[in-house]
C-alpha positions in Angstrom: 64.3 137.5 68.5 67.9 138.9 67.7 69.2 140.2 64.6 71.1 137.6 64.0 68.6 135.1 64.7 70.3 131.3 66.0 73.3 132.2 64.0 75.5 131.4 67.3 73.6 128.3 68.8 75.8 125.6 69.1 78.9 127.1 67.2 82.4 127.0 68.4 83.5 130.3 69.4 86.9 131.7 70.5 87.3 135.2 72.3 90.9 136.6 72.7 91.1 138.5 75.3 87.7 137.3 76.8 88.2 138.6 80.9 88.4 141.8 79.8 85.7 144.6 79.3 84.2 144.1 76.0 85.4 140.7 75.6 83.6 139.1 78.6 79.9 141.0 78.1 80.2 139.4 74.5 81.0 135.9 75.8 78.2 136.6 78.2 75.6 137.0 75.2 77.7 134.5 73.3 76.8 131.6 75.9 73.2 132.9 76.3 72.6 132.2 71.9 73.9 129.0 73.0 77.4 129.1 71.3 80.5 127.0 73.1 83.0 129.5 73.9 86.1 129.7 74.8 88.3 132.3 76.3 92.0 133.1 76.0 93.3 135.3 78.2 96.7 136.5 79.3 95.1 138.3 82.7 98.9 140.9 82.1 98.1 143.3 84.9 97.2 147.0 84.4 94.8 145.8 81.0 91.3 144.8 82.1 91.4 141.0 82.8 89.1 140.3 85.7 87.8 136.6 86.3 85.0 138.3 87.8 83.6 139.7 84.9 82.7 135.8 83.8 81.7 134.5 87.2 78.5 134.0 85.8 79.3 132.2 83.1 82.6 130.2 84.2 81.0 126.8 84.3 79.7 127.2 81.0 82.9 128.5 79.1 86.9 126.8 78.7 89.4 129.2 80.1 92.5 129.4 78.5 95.5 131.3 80.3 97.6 132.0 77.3 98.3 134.5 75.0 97.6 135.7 71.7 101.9 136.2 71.1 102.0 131.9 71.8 101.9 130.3 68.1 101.5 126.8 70.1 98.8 128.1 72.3 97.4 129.7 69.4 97.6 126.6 66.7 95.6 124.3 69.3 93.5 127.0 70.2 91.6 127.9 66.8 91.4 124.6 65.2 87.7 123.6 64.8 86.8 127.3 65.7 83.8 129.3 63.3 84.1 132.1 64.6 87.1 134.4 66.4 86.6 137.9 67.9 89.8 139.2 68.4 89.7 141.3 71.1 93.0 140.9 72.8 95.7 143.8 72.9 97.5 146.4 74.6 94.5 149.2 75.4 96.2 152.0 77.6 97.4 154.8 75.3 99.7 156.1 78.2 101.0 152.7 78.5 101.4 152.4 74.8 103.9 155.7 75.5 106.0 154.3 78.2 106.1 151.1 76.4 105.8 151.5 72.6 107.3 147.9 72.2 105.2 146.4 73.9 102.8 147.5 72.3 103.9 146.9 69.4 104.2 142.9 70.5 101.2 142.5 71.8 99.0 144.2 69.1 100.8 143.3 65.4 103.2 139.9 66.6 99.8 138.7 68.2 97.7 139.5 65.6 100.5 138.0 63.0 100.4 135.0 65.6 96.9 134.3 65.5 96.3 134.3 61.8 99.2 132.6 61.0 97.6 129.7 63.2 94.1 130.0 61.2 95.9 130.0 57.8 97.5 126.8 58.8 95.1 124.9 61.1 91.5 126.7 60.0 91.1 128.7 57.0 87.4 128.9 57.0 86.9 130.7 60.4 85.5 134.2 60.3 87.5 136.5 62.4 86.1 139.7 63.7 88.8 142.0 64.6 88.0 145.5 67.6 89.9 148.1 66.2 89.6 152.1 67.7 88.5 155.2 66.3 92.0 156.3 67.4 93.4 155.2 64.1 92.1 158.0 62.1 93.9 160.5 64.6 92.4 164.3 64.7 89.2 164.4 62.8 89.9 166.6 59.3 85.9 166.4 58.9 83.0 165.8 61.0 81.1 163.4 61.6 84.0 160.7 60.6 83.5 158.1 57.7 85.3 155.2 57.0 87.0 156.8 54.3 88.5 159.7 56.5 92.4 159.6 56.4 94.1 157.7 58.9 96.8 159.6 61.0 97.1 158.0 64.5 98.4 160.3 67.2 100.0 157.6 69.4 101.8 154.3 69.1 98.9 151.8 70.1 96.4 153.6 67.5 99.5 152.8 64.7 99.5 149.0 66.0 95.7 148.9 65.7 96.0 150.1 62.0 98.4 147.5 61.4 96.7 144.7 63.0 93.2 145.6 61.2 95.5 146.0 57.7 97.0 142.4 58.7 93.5 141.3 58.8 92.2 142.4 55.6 95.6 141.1 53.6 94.6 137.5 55.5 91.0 138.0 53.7 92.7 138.9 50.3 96.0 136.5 49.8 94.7 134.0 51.9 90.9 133.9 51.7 90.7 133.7 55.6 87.5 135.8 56.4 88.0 138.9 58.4 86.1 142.3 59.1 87.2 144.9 61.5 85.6 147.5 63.0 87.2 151.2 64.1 85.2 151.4 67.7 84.1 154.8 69.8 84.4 155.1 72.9 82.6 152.4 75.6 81.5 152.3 78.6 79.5 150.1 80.9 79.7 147.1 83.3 82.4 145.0 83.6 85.1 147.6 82.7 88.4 148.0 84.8 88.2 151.2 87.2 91.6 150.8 88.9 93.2 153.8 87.0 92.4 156.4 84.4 94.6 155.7 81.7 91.7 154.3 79.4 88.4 154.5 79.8 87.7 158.0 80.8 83.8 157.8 81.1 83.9 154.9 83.7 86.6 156.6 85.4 84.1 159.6 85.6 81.7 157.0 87.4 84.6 155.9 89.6 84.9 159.3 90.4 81.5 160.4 90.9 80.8 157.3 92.7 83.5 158.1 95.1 81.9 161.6 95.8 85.3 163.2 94.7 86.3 165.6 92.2 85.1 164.2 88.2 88.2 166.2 86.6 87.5 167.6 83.0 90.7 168.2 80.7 91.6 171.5 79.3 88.2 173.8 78.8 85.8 170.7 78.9 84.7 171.5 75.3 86.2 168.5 73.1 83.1 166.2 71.8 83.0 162.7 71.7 80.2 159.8 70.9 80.0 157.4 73.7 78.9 153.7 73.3 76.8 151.6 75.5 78.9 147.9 75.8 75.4 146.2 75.2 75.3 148.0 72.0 78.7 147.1 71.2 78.0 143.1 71.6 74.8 143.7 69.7 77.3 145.4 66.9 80.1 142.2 66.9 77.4 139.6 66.9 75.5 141.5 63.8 78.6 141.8 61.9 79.9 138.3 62.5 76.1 137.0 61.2 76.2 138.8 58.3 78.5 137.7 55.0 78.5 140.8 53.4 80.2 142.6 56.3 84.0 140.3 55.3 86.6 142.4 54.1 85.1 145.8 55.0 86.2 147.9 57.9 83.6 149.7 59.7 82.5 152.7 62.4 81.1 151.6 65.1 79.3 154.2 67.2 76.8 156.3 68.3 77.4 159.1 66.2 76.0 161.4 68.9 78.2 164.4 70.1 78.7 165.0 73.7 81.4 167.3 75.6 83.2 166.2 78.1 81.7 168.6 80.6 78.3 168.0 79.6 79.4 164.6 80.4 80.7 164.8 83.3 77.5 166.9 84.8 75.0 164.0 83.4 77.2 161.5 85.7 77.5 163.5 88.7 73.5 163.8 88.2 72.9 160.9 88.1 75.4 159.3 90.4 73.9 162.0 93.2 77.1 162.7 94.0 80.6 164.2 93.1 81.5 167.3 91.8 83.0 168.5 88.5 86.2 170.8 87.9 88.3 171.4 85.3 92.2 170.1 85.5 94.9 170.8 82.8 96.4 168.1 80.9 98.8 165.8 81.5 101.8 165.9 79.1 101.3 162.4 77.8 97.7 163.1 77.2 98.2 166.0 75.2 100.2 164.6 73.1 97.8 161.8 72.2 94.9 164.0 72.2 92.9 164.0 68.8 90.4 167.2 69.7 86.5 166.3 68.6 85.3 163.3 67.0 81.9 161.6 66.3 81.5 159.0 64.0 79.4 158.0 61.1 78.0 155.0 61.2 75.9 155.2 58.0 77.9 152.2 56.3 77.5 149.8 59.0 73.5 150.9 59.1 73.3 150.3 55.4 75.8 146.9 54.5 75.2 145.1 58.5 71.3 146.9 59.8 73.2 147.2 63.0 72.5 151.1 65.1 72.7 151.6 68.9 69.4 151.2 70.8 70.7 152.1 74.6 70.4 156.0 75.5 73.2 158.0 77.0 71.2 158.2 80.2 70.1 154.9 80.5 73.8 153.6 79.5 74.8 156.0 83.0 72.5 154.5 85.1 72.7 150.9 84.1 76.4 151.4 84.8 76.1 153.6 87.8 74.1 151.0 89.3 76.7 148.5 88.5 79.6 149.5 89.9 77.5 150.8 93.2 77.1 147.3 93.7 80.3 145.7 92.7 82.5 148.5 93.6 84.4 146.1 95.4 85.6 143.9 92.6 86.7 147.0 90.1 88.4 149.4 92.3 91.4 147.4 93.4 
């Protein structure tokens, strides 16, 4: 049995940006508890959408080709709706540099969008907003806690602190319930490997997988936590289920340092193939670059019961394997 029990079964769920990465392994489990789901999607190129990722599950779920910016989509769309996980945005920070407007569009209009459609048309839905550890910028302590100060290092971090701060002023003024959560870095199935832009453990499997060159910015030194995407599912559906979780932000992580080049070894291992060296960085990476960060998830342990189960090394192969076997469908 779950966590969260038959919370889901026969509830009417909506998932913006559902053919993406996280969005479409969370429909997944979502039409497994037995929920009716449905998926809104703009499928913009260059962000992740991939009707692939729900070919399992495409009979079973209502497909929506719209977008989170269309207040007409959007008023149809969540009326009769429990629960929303918001999930749709602009996710490339290099993108987010070329195209700060964008951006900006996508990530606070949408968001402005969407809840102005639930204020008018379904007050009562709990929305679960995917924020990024990015908001809180370069870490001033470590591990991070949810009361660290937030200073973003790049335009789509700023947009993700507005949208999460959009959220929470919904759940005050307008007693709409939302809960966001400030997410580490994922990886698994399902996750676009077309460029490296966002993403930069799968693109290490792409990479690997490939038997190329896994390239490791600067000295290879910076730490990170990684996140399995199982986990991460696990981590929305827990903190949709539980009431006490409205109106908090959380960490969402594994808490469990890794460098980059202790990273990048562990894939090439386990891939069997590749090699590692070391590459400078880019210009638009550097400036975007926050330097170490783990998170604390102690709050989210404590207020939801939710903690990772999947190891780093079992996360790698089940992904590893993955890919091996769709290669195909990702690398394009």
């Amino acid at each position: 049995m779950t966590p969260y029990g038959e919370a889901f079964k026969g509830k009417k769920v909506l998932v913006t940006g559902g053919l993406g990465f996280i969005g479409s392994n969370l429909s997944a489990q979502l039409v497994r508890l037995g929920a009716h789901v449905a998926i809104v999607d703009n499928m913009m190129p260059r962000l992740g959408g991939n009707l692939f990722n729900v070919q399992e599950i495409a009979d079973q779920v209502h497909i929506n080709f719209s977008d989170v910016r269309d207040s007409h989509s959007m008023d149809y769309l969540v009326k009769g709706q429990e629960f929303i996980f918001h999930l749709a945005g602009q996710v490339n920070h290099v993108d987010s540099i070329r195209n700060p407007i964008q951006d900006l569009d996508i990530n606070c209009r949408g968001t402005l969008v969407l809840l102005e459609s639930c204020r008018q048309y379904n007050r009562d839905v709990k929305i679960i907003f995917a924020g990024t550890r990015g908001e809180y910028g370069s870490s001033v302590k470590l591990p991070v806690g949810e009361d660290h100060p937030t200073n973003p290092k790049g335009i789509y971090a700023v947009t993700n602190l507005t949208a999460e701060k959009m959220i929470l002023v919904y759940h005050d003024v307008h007693k709409i319930p939302g809960t966001c959560l400030r997410i580490t870095n994922t990886y698994g199935p399902r996750h676009q490997m077309a460029h490296d832009e966002y993403g930069v453990l799968n693109w290490f499997i792409r990479k690997a997988i490939d038997d190329e060159v896994v390239p490791v910015f600067g000295d290879g030194r910076i730490l990170r936590d990684f996140l399995y995407v199982d986990d991460l599912v696990d981590c929305f559906l827990q903190v949709a289920a539980c009431d006490r979780a409205y109106g908090e932000v959380f960490n969402v992580g594994s808490g469990i340092p890794i460098s980059f080049i202790e990273l990048a070894k562990k894939i090439v291992k386990i891939a069997g193939k590749g090699k590692v060296a070391f590459t400078e960085f880019t210009q638009e990476r550097k400036e975007v670059e926050p330097g170490d960060y783990y998170t604390d998830i102690s709050k989210i342990k404590q207020i939801v019961g939710w903690e990772p189960k999947m190891g780093l090394e079992e996360g790698l192969r089940k992904t590893v394997e993955f890919y091996k076997k769709y290669k195909k469908e990702y690398w394009e």
